[in-house]
N, C-alpha and C positions, 0 to 999 in steps of 0.2 A: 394540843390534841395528841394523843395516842395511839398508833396501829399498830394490830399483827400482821406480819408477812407470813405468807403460808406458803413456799415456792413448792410446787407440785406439776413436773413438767412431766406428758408424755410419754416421753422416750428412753424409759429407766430399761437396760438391754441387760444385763444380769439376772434382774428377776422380774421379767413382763410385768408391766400395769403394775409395778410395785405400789407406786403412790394408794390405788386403790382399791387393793389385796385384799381379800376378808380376813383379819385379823382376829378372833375370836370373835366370829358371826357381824361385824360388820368393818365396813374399808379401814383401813389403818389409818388414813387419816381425819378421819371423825375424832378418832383419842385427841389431835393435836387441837384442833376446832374447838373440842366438848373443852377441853381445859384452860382455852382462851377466853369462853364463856362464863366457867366458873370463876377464874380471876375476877370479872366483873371490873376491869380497870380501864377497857376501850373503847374507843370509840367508832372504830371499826374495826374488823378483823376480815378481811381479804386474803383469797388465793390467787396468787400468779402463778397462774398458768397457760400451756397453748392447746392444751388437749380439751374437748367441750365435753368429755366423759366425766373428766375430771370435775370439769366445772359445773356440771349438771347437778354430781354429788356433793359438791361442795356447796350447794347453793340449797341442798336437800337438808344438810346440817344444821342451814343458818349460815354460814358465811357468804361474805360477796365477792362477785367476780366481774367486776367494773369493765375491764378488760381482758381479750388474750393477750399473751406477753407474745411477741415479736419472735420471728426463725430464728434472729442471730444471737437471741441471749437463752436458748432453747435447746440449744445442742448438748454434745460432751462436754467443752470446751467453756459452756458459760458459767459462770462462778456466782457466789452467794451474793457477791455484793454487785454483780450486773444487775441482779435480778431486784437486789433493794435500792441500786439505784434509779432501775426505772421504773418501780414504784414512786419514787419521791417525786422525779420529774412529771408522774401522772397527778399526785396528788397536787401540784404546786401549780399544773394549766387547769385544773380545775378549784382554784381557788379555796386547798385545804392548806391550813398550817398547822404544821406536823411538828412537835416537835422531839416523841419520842419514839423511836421504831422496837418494836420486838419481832426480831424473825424465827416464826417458830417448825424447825423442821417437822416433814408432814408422815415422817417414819418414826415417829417416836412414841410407841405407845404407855410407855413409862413415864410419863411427862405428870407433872403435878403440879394445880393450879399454884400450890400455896407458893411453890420453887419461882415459879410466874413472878410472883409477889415479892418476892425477896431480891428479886432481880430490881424493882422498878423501885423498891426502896433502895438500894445502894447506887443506883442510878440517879434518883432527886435529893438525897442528902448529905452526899461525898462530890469534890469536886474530880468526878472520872468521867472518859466516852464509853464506856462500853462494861455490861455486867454479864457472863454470861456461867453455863451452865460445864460444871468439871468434873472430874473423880480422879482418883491416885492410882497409879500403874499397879496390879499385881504383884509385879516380881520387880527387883531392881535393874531400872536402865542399865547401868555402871555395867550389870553384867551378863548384859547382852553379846547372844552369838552369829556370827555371822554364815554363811556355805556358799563356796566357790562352785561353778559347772561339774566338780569331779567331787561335788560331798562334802568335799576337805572344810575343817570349822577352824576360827578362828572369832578371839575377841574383838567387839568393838573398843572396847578400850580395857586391853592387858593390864596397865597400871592397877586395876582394880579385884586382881584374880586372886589374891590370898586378904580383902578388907570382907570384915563381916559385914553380911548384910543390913544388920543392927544401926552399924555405922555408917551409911550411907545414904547420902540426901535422897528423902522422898519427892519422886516423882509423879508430877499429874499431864493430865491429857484432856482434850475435849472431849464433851459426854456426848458430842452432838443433839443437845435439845433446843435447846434455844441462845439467840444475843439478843438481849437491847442495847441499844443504844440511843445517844444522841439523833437526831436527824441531819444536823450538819458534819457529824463524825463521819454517819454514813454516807453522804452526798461527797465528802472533801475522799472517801477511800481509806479514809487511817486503819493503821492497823491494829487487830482486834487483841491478837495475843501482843502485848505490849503494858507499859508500867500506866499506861494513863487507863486499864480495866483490870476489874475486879472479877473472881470467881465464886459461883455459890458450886459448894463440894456438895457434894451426893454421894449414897454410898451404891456400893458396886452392885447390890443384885437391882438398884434403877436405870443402871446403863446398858444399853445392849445396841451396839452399833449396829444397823440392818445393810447390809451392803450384798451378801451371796446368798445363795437357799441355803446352805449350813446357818449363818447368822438367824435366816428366818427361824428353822426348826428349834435353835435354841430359843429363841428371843418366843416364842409360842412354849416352851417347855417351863422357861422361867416364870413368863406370865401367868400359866396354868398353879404353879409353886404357889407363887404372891396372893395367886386369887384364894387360897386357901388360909391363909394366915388371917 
C-alpha cells in the first residue's frame, strides 16, 4: 500500500491559517491534494492534522482525515517525522500495511504530479529509503557571507575568496515539496538527507519555500508568471 501524508497543522504563527490561505482563489493546500490525485498512484491520501478547519477542507478536496493528530506532535517543536510516524502507528492499529509513504507538504503550490512520480519510481527500482524533492543554490555556498551584531561581514569560508565561481562544487538544498519513502525508513527515523536517498532536481522558478508574507507575495508573483507560459 501507498500513502500521502499531508501534515497541515493549525498553528502556523507567521503567516495565520497558512496551511489554508487562498492561494490564487482557493486554500493552498488543495494544490498539494489536487496533485496527489493526479499521480493516481495511492491508496490513500490523508491529512494530519489537529485544526477541524483544516480538516473540513481537506475533506472538501477529497482527502481523508481519519484522525486529529495529538497537542504534542502539533506544536512548534513537532517535526516532519513525528507527524509521519504517527501516521504509521495509526495506520498499523487499524490493520493497513503501508509500505510506501509520501509526505507531501501542504505549502507547495508548485508541486507536480509527474515529480510525484519520479519519486516512486526511484523509490521501487533502486535499492534506497528515501526519494525526495531538490534544486541547486542560486549563488555558490563556498561564498557565502556572514554579519556580526555591528554589521561587520566576514567569509564563511575565506579559503574560497579569490576560486571562481565556475570552479566550485554545485550546491543543492531541499525544494521542500515532497519525501517518499520507505515505511520502515520512516517508522525506524533514518535520516532523510543521507547516501541511502535519492533527489529528483527541479528547476528553480518550481521552488518557492513559503515560510513569511514576503515568501508568500513572491511565491503568488511567480505563480501568476508560470500561469502565463
Amino acid at each position: 500500500m501507498k500513502i500521502a501524508i499531508i501534515p497541515a497543522r493549525g498553528g502556523s504563527k507567521r503567516i495565520p491559517r497558512k496551511n489554508i490561505k487562498n492561494f490564487h482563489g482557493k486554500p493552498i493546500i488543495a494544490y498539494s491534494i489536487e496533485a496527489a490525485f493526479k499521480a493516481n498512484c495511492f491508496d490513500k491520501i490523508i491529512v494530519s492534522t489537529d485544526d477541524q478547519e483544516i480538516a473540513d477542507i481537506a475533506l472538501a478536496y477529497g482527502a481523508e482525515v481519519p484522525f486529529l493528530r495529538p497537542a504534542n506532535i502539533s506544536d512548534d517543536h513537532a517535526t516532519t517525522m513525528d507527524v509521519i510516524q504517527h501516521a504509521i502507528t495509526w495506520c498499523e492499529d487499524h490493520h493497513l500495511n503501508v509500505d510506501y509513504i509520501c509526505c507531501i507538504y501542504a505549502t507547495a503550490p508548485f508541486i507536480q504530479y509527474d515529480d510525484l512520480l519520479k519519486g516512486k519510481q526511484l523509490l521501487e527500482t533502486q535499492k534506497i529509503e528515501y526519494a525526495f524533492s531538490a534544486t541547486s543554490f542560486l549563488f555558490p555556498i563556498q561564498r557565502a557571507i556572514k554579519l556580526d551584531s555591528q554589521n561587520r561581514v566576514a567569509m564563511f569560508s575565506a579559503e574560497y575568496l579569490n576560486t571562481r565561481s565556475q570552479d566550485l562544487e554545485e550546491a543543492y538544498h531541499d525544494a521542500g515539496q515532497f519525501y517518499w519513502g520507505t515505511a520502515a525508513a520512516f517508522k525506524a527515523g533514518k535520516a532523510i538527507f543521507a547516501d541511502h536517498s535519492r533527489a529528483i532536481l527541479l528547476p528553480h522558478k518550481r521552488v518557492q519555500d513559503i515560510d513569511t508574507q514576503e515568501d508568500w507575495e513572491f511565491a503568488e508573483a511567480l505563480f501568476s508568471i508560470l500561469a502565463r507560459d
